[in-house]
N, C-alpha and C positions, 0 to 999 in steps of 0.2 A: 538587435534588442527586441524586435517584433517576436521571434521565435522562441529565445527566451521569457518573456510574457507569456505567452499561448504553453506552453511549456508549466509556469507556475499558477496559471489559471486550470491547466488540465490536473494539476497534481490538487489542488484546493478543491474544486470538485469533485476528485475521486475522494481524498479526506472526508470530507463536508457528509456525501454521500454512500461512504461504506460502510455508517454501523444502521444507517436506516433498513440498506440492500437486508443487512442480517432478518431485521423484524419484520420487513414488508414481506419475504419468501417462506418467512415460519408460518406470518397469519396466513399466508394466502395456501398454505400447506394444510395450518391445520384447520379450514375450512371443509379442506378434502379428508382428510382421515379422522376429522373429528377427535384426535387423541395425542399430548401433548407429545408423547415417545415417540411416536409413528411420526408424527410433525417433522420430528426433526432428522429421521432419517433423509430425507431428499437433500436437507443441506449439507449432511454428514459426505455425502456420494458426489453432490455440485462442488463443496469446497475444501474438500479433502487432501489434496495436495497444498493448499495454502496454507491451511493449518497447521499440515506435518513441517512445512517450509518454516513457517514463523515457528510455531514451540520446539523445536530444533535450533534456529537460530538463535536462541535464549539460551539453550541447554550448550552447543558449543561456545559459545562466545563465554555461559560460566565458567566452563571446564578450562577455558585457555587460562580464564584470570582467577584459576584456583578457588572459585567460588561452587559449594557445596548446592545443587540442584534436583529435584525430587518430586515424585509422585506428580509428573508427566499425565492429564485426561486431552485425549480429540475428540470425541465425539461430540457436539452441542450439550450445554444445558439450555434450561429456562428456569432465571433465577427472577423472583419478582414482575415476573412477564418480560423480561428484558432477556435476550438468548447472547449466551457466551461459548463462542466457538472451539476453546480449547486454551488450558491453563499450564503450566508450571509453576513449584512452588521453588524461590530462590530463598538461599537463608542471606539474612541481614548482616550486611555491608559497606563498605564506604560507598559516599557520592558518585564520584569518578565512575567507578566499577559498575556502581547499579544501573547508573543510565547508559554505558553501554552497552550492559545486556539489556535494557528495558528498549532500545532504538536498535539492536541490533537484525530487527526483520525489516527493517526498513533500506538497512546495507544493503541484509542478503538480497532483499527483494529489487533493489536499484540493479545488483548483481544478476539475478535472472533477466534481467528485462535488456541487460546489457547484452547478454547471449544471445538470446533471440535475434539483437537487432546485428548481432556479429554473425550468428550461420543462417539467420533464417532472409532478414533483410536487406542486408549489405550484398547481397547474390541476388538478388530479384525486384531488389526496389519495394518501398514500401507499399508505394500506389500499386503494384501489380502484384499485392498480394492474391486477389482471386483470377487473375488470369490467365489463363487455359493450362500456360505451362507449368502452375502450381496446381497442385490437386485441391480440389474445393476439401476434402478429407484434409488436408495439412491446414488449408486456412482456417475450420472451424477447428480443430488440437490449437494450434497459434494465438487465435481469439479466445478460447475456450480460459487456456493457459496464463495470458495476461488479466484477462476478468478475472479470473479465481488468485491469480497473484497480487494484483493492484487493489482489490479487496479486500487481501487478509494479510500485509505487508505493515499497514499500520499500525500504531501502538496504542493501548489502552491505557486511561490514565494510570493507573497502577504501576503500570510498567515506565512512564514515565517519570514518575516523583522524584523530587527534586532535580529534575534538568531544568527548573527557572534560576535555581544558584547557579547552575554548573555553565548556563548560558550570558549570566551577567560577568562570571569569574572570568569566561573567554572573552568576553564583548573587554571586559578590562584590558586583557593582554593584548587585542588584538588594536585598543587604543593607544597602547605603548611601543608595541612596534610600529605602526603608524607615524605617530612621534619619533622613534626613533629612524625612523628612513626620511624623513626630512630632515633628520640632522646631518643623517649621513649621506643627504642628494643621492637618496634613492628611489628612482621614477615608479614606486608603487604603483600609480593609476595607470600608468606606459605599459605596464609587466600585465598588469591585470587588464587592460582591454583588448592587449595581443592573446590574451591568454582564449576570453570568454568568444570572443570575435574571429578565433582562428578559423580556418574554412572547413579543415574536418572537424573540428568541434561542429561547428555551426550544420554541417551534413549529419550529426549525429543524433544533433537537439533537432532538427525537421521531421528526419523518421523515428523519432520518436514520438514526436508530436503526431504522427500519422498512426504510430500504433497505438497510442495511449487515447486516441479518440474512439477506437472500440467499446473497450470499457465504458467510456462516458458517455457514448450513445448509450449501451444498453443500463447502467445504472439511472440515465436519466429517463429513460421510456417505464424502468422498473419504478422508479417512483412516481412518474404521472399517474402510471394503470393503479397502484395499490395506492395513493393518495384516492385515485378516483372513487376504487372499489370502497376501503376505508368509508370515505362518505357517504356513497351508499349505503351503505351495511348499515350506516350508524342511521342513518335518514328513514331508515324501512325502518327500525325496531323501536324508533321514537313514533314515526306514523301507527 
């Protein structure tokens, strides 16, 4: 149960803390270039693959469910000072459909990080990621790769809407079958402890938790420094 915790304590931090990562590396960019375009080059180069990963994830998962998708932008804007990493426009749709394209980088991105832990991890151990016999060059591609996945894997409300229906509609069924497996002396909680508790499961959810604590060191050092900076900045031009 511990690993699992630590597990949905790492994914809430990384949530919590990924649209700030966006604003905290724009301002602290565009301090250096002084110019909003130029800004946002360094993010366009840092999380480029995340972004292709996510608005791709959108754009297939339409095309599976026949949903008409368009005018595809990656590069960063800055809309209202607030920076948006990269959009698709989906046309309008049922519930069902929308919300699994609007949560489908969330799949895909579960999907990347599963690989990883399948050829990169499961062969070397997670704790011996940087030791000798992996190349310090694979472990920072590896780190690199989870940062910028775990980052831009999430969803934006937009892409969201209405998955609070769609999440009460299942919470319904999933209280009916419930009821219905005690009618029919079916050991649900038996099925589901052996499930969550299995020992590769539980091998899986560990290195994960070892790799997914990259990311959340460096998103959290990224917002102590640019919190800090932040109040600086703001402290010098009130003085």
């Amino acid at each position: 149960m511990v690993s699992w915790l630590l597990l949905v304590f790492e994914l809430t931090i990384l949530f919590l803390t990924s649209k700030f990562i966006f604003q905290a590396l724009y301002f602290l960019s565009y301090k250096i270039f002084r110019s909003e375009s130029s800004a946002t080059i360094p993010l366009f180069l840092l999380f480029f693959p995340g972004v292709i990963i996510h608005e791709i994830s959108h754009l297939l998962i339409a095309e599976i469910l026949f949903v008409k998708s368009y005018h595809m932008e990656i590069w960063p804007k800055v809309i209202n000072r607030r920076v948006q990493m990269g959009s698709i426009q989906i046309q309008n749709t049922d519930l069902i459909r929308r919300v699994l394209i609007g949560v489908a980088p969330i799949i895909v991105g579960i999907v990347f990080l599963s690989s990883i832990l399948l050829i990169f991890i499961t062969n070397i151990g997670a704790q011996n990621i940087f030791s000798s016999s992996f190349s310090m060059l694979m472990s920072a591609l590896v780190i690199w790769a989870v940062f910028v996945v775990t980052n831009t894997m999430f969803s934006s409300k937009k892409d969201i809407e209405g998955a609070l229906e769609l999440v009460l509609a299942l919470s319904f069924l999933f209280f009916v079958f419930i009821i219905t497996s005690i009618i029919l002396s079916f050991d649900l909680a038996g099925f589901v402890q052996s499930l969550i508790f299995n020992t590769r499961v539980l091998n899986i959810i560990e290195n994960l938790i070892v790799l997914l604590s990259f990311p959340v060191i460096l998103n959290a050092v990224i917002y102590i420094l640019a919190k800090a900076f932040l109040k600086k900045f703001i402290l010098g031009r009130v003085v």
